[in-house]
N, C-alpha and C positions, 0 to 999 in steps of 0.2 A: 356607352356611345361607341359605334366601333369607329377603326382607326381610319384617318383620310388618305384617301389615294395620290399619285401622283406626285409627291414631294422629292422623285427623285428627277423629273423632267427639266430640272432646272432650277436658279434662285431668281434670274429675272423679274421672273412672274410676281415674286415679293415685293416689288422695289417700285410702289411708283413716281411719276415723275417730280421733279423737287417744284415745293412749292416754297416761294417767297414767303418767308414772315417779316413782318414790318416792326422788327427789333434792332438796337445797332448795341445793344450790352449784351454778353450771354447770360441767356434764361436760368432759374433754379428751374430745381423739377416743379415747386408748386404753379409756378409761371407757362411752363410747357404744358404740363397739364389741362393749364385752363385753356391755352392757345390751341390744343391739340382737339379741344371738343370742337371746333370751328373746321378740322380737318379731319380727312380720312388718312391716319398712316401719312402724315405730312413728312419729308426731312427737316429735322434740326438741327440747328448749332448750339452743341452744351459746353459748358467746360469739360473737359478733359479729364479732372478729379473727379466728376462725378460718376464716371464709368469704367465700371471695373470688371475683371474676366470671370469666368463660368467655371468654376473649379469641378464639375462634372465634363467637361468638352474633353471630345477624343484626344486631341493633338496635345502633347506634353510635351516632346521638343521642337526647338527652334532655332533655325542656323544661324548662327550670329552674323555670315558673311552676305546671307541673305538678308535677313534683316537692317544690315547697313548698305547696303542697296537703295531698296525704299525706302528708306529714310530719306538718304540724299534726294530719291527721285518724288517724296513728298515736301522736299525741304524748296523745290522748284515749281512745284505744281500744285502741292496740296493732296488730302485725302479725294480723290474722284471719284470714287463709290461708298457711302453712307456703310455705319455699321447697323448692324440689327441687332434692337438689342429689347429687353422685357424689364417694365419697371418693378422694382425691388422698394422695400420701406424707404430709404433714403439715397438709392443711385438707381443707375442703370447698368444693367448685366447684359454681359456680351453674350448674343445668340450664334453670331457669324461677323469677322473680321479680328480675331484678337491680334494676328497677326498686323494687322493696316493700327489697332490701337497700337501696339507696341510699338509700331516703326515712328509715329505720330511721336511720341515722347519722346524718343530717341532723337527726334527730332528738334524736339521743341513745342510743337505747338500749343498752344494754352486752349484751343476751342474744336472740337471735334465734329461732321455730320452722323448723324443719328437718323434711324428710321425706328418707330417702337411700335411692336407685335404683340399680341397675345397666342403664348401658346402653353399647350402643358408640358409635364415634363417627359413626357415620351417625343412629343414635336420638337423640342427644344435641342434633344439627343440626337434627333434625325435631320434636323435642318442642320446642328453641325457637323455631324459625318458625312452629309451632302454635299456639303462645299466644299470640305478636304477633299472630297473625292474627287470632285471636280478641278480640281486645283494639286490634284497630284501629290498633296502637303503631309497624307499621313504614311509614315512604316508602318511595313505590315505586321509589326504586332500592335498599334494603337487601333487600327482598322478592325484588326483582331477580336479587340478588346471592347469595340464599339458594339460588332457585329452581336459577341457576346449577348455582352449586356440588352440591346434591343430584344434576344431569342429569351432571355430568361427571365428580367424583371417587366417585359410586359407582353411576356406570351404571344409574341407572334410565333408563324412558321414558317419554315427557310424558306417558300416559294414565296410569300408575303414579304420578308424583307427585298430576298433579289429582286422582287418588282418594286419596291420603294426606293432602291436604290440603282435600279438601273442594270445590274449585277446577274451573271446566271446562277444557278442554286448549286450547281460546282463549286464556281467561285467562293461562294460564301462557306462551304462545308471547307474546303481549302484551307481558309484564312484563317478560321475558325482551329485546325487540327494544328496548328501553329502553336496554339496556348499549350499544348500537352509538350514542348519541348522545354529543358530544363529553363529553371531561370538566367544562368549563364549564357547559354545558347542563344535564349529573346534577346540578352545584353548584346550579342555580336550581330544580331541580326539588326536591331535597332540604330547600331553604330555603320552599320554597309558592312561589317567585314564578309557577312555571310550572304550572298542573293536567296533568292528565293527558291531556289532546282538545288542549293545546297539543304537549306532549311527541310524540304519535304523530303530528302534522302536521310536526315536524320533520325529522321521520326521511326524510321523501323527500327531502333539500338531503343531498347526502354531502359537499360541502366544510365541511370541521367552522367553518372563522374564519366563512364565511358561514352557517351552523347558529349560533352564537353571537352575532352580529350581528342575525339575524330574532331571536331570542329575547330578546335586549337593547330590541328594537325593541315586540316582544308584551309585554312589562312596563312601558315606560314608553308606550304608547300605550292600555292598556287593549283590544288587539286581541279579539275573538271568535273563536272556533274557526273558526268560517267566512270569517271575513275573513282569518284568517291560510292556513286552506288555499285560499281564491281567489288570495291573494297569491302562493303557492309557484308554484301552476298557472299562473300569470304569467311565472313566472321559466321554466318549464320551456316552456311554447310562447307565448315573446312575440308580439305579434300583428305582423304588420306595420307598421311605423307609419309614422302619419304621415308625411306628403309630407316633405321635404328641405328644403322651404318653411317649412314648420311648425315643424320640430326647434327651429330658433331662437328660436321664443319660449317653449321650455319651461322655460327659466331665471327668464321674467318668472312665469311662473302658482307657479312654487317659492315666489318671490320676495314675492307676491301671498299666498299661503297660509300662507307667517309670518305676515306680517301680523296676516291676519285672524284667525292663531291668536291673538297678543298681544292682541288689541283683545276678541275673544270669549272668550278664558278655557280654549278648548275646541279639539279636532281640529276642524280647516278640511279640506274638499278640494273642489279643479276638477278638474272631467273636462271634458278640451275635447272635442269633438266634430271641430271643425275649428277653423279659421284663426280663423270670426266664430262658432261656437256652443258653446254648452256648458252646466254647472251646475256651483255651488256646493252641495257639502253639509257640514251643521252638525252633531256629534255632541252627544249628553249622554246622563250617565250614572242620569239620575234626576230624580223629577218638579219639584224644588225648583232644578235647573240649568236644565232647560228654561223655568222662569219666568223666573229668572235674565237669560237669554240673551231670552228676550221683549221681558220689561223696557228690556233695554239696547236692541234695537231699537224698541222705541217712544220712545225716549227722544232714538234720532238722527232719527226721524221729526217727532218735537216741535220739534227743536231746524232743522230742514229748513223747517219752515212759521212760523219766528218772522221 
């Protein structure tokens, strides 16, 4: 059967409008079941135990500070959009909303709405990476991770997902070159410390401990995109250096650059030129540092002329 079009235009089109069932206890499944042949894709109220998550769904984390958000703002209002979910031997499995499940319990509530689908399990992949999508909810390595999985376990091809998803076939080759970074690397990315113009500059280092090290280095330096890819392009064609002469005193300018890190608060760097030339540059990360660091030199200037 081939695969259906258009699941990436949106999940409205899933959902239609709630229909009244004339119940006042929550339903077992054998109960909905039977109420649900009377309906097409009706919304339901189940209990809340009887629906549980999709241990295949892209999305693995979840911010707890988000999470207690909607909570409160279901614990006021209620669940307002139904989960979609595909019935299983004894529950129902979450297609789309684990997120609104979760906050629901966290909340409290004992009865959940439900919309139930039939799909397979390629559709079931795809309507949840749909709605992360839409919803902004996945890192880019679970996206990653999705995209994957959709190009290999059921043989689509990249112009076929980025039209499923809405996505250009860049993008998807993009997201996808992500998995070749160590597994380290995924960990920082996954956590923010790395964006995304860090993560694709990494990719040209293929020894992963040194991939992990520059990445170590781009979060506690505050590097830029572009300093970190002048720095790669460094690694890959070092310049000749420096005379033989010189080599030796690269320990002191190291030496030198502590220093003046300690003393400024801030990244220091020399670039020596030669033997007797060079500069000092002073970084800052914003207009109230830059006083800052003013400040403190006019301060040894003051202290110079007393």
């Amino acid at each position: 059967m081939p695969p259906k079009k258009g699941l990436g235009k949106g999940l409205d089109g899933m959902i239609p409008k709630k229909i009244e069932v004339p119940q006042n206890t929550t339903p077992t499944i054998t109960e909905v079941k039977s109420e649900q042949s009377k309906y097409d894709a009706a919304e339901l109220l189940v209990n809340i135990n009887e629906v549980e998550p999709n241990r295949e769904q892209p999305r693995k984390a979840f911010d707890d500070d988000s999470l207690l958000e909607l909570s409160e703002s279901i614990k006021q209002f209620g669940v307002i959009q139904p989960l979609l979910v595909q019935r299983k031997k004894d529950y129902y499995e979450i297609i789309a909303g684990e997120r609104r499940w979760r906050a629901a319990k966290q909340a409290g509530l004992k009865e959940i709405p439900i919309i139930e689908k039939k799909y397979s399990d390629q559709e079931v992949l795809e309507v949840s990476l749909i709605e992360n999508i839409q919803r902004e909810q996945l890192n880019p390595i679970e996206e990653a991770i999705a995209f994957k999985r959709l190009l290999d376990d059921y043989n689509l091809k990249q112009d076929e997902l980025a039209e499923r998803v809405s996505k250009s076939r860049t993008a998807i080759t993009n997201s996808i070159r992500l998995l070749k970074l160590s597994t380290k690397v995924q960990e920082m990315v996954i956590e923010d410390m790395l964006d995304m113009g860090h993560a694709r500059a990494l990719l040209a280092v293929e020894d992963p401990n040194k991939q992990f090290e520059l990445a170590q280095k781009i979060y506690d330096e505050k590097l830029s995109v572009r300093e970190v890819e002048k720095m790669i392009k460094g690694l890959k064609n070092p310049k000749k250096s420096v005379k033989k002469e010189h080599k030796e005193h690269l320990f002191d300018y190291t030496d030198i650059e502590n220093r003046l890190k300690n003393i400024m608060g801030t990244k220091v760097m020399i670039q020596a030129k030669s033997e007797k030339k060079g500069k000092i540059e002073i970084e800052y990360y914003s207009k109230e540092e830059l006083e800052r660091i003013f400040e403190l030199l006019m301060s040894v200037e003051e202290e110079a002329h007393e």
